[in-house]
C-alpha positions in Angstrom: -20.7 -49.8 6.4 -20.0 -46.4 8.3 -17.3 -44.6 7.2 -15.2 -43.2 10.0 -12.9 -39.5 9.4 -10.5 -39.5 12.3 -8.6 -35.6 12.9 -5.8 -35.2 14.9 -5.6 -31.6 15.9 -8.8 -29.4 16.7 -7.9 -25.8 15.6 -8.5 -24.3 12.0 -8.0 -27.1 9.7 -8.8 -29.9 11.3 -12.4 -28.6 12.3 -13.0 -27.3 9.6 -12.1 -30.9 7.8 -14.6 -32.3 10.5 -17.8 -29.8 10.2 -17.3 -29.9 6.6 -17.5 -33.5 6.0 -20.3 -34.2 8.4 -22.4 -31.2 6.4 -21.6 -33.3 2.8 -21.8 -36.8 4.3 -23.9 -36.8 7.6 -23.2 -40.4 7.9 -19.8 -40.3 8.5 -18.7 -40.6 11.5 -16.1 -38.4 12.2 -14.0 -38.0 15.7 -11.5 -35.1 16.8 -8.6 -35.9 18.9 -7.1 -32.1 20.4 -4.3 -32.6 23.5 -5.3 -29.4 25.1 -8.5 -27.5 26.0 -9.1 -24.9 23.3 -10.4 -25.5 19.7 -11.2 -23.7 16.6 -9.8 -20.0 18.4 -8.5 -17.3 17.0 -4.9 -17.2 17.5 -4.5 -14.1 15.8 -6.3 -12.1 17.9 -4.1 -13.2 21.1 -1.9 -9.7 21.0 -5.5 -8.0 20.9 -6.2 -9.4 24.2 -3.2 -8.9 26.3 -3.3 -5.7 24.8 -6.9 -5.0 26.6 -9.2 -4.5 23.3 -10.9 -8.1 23.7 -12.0 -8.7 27.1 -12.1 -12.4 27.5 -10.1 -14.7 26.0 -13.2 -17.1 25.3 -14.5 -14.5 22.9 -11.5 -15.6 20.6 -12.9 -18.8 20.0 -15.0 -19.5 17.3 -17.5 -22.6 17.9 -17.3 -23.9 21.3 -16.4 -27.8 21.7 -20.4 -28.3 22.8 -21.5 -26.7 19.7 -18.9 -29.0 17.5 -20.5 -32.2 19.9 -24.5 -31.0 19.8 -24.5 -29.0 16.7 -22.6 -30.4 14.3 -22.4 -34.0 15.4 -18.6 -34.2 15.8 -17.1 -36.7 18.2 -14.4 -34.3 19.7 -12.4 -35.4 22.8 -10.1 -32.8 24.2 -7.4 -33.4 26.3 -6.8 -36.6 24.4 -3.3 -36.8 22.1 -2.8 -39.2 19.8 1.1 -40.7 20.4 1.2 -43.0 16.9 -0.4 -43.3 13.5 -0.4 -47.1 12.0 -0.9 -46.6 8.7 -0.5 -50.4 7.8 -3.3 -51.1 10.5 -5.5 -47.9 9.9 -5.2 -47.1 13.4 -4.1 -44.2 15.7 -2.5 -44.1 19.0 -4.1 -41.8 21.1 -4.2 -41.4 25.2 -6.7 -39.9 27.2 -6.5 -37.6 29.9 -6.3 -40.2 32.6 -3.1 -41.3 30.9 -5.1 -44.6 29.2 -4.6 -46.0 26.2 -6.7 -47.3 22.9 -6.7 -47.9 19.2 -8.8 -45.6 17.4 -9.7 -47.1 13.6 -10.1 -44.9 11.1 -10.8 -44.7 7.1 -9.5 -41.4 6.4 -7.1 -39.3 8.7 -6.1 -35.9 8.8 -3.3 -35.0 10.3 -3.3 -31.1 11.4 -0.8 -31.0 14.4 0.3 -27.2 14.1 3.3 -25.2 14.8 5.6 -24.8 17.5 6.8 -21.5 18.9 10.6 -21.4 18.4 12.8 -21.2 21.3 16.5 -20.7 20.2 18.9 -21.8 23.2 19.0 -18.5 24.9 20.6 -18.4 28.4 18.0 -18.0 30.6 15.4 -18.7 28.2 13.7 -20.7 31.4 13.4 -17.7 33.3 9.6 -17.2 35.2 8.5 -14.2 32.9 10.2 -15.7 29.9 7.5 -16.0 27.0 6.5 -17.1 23.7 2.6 -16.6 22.4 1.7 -19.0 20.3 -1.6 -20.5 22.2 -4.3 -19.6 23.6 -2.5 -20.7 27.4 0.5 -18.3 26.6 -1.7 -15.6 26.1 -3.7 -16.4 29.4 -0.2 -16.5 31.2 1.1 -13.6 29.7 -2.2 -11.5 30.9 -1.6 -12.8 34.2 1.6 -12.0 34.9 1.0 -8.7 33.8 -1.9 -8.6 36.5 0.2 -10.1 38.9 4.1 -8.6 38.6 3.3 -4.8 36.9 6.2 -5.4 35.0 7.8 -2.0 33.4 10.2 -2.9 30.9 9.6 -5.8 28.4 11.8 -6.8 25.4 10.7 -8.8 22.6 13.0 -10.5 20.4 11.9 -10.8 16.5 10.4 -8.0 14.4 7.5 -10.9 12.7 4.2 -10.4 13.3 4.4 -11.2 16.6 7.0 -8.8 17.5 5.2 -5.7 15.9 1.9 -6.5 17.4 2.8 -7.4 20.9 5.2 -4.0 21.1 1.5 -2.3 20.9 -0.3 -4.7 23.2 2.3 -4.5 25.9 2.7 -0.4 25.3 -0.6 0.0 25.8 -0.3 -2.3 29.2 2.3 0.6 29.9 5.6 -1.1 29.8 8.7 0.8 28.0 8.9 -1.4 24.5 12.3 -2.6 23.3 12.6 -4.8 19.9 15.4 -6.5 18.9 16.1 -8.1 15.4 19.0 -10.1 14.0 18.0 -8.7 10.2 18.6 -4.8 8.7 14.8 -4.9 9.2 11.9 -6.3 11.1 8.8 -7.4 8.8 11.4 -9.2 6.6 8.4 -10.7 3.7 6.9 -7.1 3.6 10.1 -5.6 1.6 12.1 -2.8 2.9 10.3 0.1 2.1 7.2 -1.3 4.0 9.8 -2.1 6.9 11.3 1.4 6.8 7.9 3.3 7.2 6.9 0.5 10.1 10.1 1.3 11.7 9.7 4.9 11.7 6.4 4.3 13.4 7.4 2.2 16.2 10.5 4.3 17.2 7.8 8.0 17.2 5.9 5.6 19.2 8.5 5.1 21.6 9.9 1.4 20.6 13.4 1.5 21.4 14.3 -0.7 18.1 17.6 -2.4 17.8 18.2 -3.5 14.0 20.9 -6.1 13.3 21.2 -6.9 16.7 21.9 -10.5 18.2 20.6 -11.3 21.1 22.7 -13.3 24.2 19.9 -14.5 26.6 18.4 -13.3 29.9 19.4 -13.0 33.2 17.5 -12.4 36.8 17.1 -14.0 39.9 14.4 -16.9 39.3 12.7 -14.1 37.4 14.0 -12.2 34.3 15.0 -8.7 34.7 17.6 -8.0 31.9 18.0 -8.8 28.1 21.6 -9.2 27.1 22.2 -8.9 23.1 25.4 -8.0 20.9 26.5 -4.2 20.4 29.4 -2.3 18.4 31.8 -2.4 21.6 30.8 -5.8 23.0 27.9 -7.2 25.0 25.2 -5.0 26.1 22.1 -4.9 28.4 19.1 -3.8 28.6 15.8 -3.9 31.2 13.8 -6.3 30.9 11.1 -7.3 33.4 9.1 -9.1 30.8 10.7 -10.6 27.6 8.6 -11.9 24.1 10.3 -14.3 22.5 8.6 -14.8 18.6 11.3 -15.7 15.9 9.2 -17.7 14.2 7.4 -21.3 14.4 8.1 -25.0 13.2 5.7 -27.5 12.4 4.8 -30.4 14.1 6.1 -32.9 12.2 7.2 -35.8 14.6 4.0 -37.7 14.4 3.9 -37.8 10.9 7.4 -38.4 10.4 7.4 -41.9 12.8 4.7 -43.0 11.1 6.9 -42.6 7.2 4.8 -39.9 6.2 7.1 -37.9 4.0 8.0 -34.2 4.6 8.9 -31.7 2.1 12.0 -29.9 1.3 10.5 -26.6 3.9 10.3 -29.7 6.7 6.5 -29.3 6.6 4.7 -32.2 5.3 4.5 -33.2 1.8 0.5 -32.7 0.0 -0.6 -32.5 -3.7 -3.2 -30.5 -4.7 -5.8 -32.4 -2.7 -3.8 -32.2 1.0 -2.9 -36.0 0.6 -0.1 -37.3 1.5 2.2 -39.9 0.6 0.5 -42.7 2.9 -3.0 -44.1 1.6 -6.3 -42.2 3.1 -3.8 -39.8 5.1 -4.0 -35.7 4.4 -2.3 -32.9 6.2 -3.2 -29.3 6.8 -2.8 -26.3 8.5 0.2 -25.0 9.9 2.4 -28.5 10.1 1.4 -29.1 6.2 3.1 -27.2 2.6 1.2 -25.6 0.5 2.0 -24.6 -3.7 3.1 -21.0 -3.7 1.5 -19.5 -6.4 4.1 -17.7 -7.7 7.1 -19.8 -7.8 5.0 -23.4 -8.2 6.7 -24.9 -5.9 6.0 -25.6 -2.0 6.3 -22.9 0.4 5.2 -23.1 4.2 3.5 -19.8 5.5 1.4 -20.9 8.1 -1.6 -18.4 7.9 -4.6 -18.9 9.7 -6.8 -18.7 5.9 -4.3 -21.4 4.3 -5.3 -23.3 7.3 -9.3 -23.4 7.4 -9.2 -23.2 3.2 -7.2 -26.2 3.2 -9.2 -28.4 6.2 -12.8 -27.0 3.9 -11.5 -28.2 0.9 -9.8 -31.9 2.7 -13.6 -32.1 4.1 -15.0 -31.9 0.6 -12.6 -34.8 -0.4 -13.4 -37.1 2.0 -17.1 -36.6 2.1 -16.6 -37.7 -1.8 -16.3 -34.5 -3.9 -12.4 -34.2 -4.7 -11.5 -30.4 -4.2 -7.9 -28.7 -4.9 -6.7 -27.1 -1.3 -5.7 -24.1 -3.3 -2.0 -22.4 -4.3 -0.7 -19.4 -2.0 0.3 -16.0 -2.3 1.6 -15.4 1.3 -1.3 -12.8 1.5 -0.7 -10.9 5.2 -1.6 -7.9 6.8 -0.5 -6.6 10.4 -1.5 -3.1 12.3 1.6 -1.6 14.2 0.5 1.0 16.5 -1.8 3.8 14.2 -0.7 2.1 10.8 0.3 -1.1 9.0 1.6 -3.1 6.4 0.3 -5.7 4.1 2.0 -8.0 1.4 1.3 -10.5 -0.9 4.0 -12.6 -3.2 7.1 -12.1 -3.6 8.4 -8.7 -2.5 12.0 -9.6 -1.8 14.5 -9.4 -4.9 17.1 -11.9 -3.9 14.3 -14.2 -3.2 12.9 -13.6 -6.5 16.5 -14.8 -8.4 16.6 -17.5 -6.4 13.4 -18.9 -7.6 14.3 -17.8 -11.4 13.2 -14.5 -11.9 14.5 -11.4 -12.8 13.0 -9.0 -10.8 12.3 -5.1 -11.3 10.5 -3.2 -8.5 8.9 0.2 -7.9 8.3 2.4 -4.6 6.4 4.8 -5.1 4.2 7.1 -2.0 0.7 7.9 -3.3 -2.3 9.0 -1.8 -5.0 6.7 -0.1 -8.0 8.9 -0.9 -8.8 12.0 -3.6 -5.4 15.0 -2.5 -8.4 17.0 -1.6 -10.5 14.7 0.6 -9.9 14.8 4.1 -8.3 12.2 5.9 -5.7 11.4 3.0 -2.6 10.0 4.1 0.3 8.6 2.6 0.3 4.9 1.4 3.8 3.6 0.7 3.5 0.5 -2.3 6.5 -1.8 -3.5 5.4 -3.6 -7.2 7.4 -6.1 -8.3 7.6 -8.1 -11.7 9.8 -10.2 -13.5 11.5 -8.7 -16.5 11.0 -10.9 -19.2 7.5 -12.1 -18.8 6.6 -9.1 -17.3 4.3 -11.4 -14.9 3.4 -9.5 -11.3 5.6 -11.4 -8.3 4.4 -9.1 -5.4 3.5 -6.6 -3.7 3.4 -4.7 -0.1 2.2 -1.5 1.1 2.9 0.4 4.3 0.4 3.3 5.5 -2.4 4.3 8.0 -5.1 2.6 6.0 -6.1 1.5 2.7 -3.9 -1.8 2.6 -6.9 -4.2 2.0 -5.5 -3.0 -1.5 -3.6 -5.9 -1.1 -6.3 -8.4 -2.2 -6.4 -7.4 -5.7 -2.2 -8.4 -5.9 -3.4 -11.6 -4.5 -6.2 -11.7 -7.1 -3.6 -10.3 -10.0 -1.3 -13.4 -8.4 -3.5 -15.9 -9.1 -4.6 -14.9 -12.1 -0.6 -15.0 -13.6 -1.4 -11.1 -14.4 0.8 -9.1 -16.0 1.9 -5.9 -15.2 -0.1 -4.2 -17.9 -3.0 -6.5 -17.2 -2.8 -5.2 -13.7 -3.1 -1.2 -14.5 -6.2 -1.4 -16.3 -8.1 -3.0 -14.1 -11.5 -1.0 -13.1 -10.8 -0.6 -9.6 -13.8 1.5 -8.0 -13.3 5.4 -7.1 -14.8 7.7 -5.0 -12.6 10.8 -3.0 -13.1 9.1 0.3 -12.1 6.1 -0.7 -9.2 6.6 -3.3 -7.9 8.6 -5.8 -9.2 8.3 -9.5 -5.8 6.1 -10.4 -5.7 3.7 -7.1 -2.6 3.6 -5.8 -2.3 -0.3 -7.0 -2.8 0.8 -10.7 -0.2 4.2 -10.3 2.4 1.6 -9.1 1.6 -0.8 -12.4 1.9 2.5 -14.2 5.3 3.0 -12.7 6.8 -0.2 -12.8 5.0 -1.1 -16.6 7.1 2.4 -17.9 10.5 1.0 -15.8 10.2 -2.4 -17.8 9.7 -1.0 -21.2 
């Protein structure tokens, strides 16, 4: 008898769970449920379009539902969310967009429900011109009322990610730019040196940046025009005709949860290596799901958009009948701020680092991207750091205008539980336009290998 591979959630892991399994196991039948519109679309590139640089939204999105339902032979219904998971029965709740109800059976079920914006309990937080960006409708909305109010001034609370790369997109839209962040330093997993050269950037490019700073709420008439946050001699405001509100995301957990699917100690669901959970025939991926950090061994939650679609692959490759490992992570990131950027992988932080058991030593060191004499050579800023007994790698990040793809090989020396003398003498390629004869990766090892002897 048919086997049937039911997916709740239609965005990185999920299809990718659905296209891979009907490519190993063509048989199977295998149906999507996705509440909203979009599917498999490039969330990452949202800042990129209210910025102006993609024109259409639709251009973010990878395969189109019809392709999913002609091409590849997937059952996906949009605007259908599922409401329960029976685990006992092998059943799933779900409600159609005419607000009617069925049982959908299933086999095997993958639960990918995603992440939630966060939206702390800000006064005024309900304000029209109030946003966070964490779909593809927030971006639409955020382009919109840009087209429709010609807002000036926008604030944007959180230096993530999110923060850094919407101070661009909504420069370049011509507002004046002002950050806030409750920590010393915005980019908080990059390390403070990369957060110090990303700082310096964003202020020469006219961010007014306000480190350590709390903010109050929002205030306006129906529609915001003021950001209210905490200062030396009291409360404070600022303009604001536009505010950006990214301090992070949660996973969706509630479905999972009512159903006694067990979460984890980061309150994303539990997996083992394979993405199964603790229920029979139920797996989890994606942004609502952990993941084994490589480094510590134990689970992390860093919802990434690769951790996502290498996870749903690999869950696809299971069910069709070939067990496959989702994979550890490093936390591998990169983000462009303005006319540089920063990239990290592991663990950069030192008081993170105790806390998981090591005893950390790090380098900084400045170093050139290309040969001194090449032209276009710029400065690329690079934190190592190790543990002192075993001498084992932890992390890395690096700060400059280009040249921090460098990253992937700390990834690579990450997974490969490298050492910090294993990592200098690897034959990294050379050529003056494209590095220096000792790559700034291996002048850091260098560095940091003469600090721990």
């Amino acid at each position: 008898m048919t086997e049937t591979f039911v997916v709740v959630g239609g965005d990185a892991a999920g299809m990718s769970a659905a296209s891979k399994v009907k490519r190993e196991d063509p048989e199977m039948d295998v149906v999507v449920f996705e509440r909203g519109e979009w599917v498999s679309y490039a969330a990452c590139g949202m800042p990129y379009y209210v910025k102006g640089e993609i024109e259409d939204l639709e251009d973010l999105v990878t395969v189109t539902p019809e392709q999913f339902r002609q091409k590849r032979d997937v059952d996906l219904r949009t605007g259908h969310e599922v409401l329960a998971i029976d685990p006992d029965a092998g059943t799933v709740t779900v409600e159609d967009e005419h607000g009617e109800r069925f049982d959908q059976p299933y086999d095997h079920l993958l639960v990918g429900t995603g992440a939630s914006a966060i939206e702390p309990p800000f006064d005024g937080i309900g304000l029209e011109g109030v946003f966070t960006i964490h779909d593809m409708d927030e971006a639409d909305a955020i382009d919109d009322y840009l087209e429709a109010h010609e807002p000036e001034t926008a604030a944007i609370v959180g230096g993530g990610y999110v923060g850094v790369e919407m101070a661009e997109a909504l420069d370049e839209r011509g507002l004046s730019v002002s950050m806030f962040e409750m920590l010393p330093h915005i980019l908080q997993p990059f390390g403070e040196e990369a957060a110090r050269v990303v700082e310096g950037h964003l202020r020469e490019q006219g961010v007014d940046l306000h480190l350590e700073t709390a903010v109050q709420g929002f205030d306006g008439d129906g529609r915001v025009d003021r950001v209210a946050f905490e200062a030396e001699d009291g409360l404070e405001d600022a303009p604001a005709d536009l505010v950006i509100v990214g301090v992070g995301v949660a996973p969706n957990t509630s479905l999972a949860e009512e159903a006694g699917i067990e979460l984890g100690e980061t309150g994303a669901i539990a997996v083992d290596e394979y993405g199964r959970t603790n229920r029979a025939d139920i797996y989890a991926a994606g942004d609502c799901a952990e993941a084994t950090n490589v480094v510590t061994g134990e689970p992390d939650h860093v919802p990434l958009a690769l951790t996502a679609n290498r996870a749903g692959r690999a869950i696809g490759q299971t069910v069709a009948g070939s067990p496959t490992p989702i994979g550890e992570i490093a936390g591998s990131a990169i983000v462009k701020a303005f006319d540089i950027g920063a990239s990290r992988a592991g663990i950069v932080d030192e008081e993170r680092a105790r806390e998981a058991g090591f005893d950390p030593v790090s380098v900084s060191i400045d170093a050139s991207s290309r040969a001194h004499y090449y032209p276009g050579a710029t400065d690329l800023t690079v934190t190592l750091v190790a543990d002192r007994g075993s001498e084992r790698v932890l992390g890395a990040s690096l700060a400059g205008p280009e040249g921090l793809k460098r990253i992937d090989t700390v990834a690579t020396a990450l997974e490969a539980g490298m050492t910090v003398s294993e990592l200098q003498r690897l034959d990294l390629a050379y050529a003056p336009p494209f590095s220096p004869v000792w790559d700034p990766i291996l002048t850091a090892g260098k560095v940091l290998s003469g600090n721990l002897e």
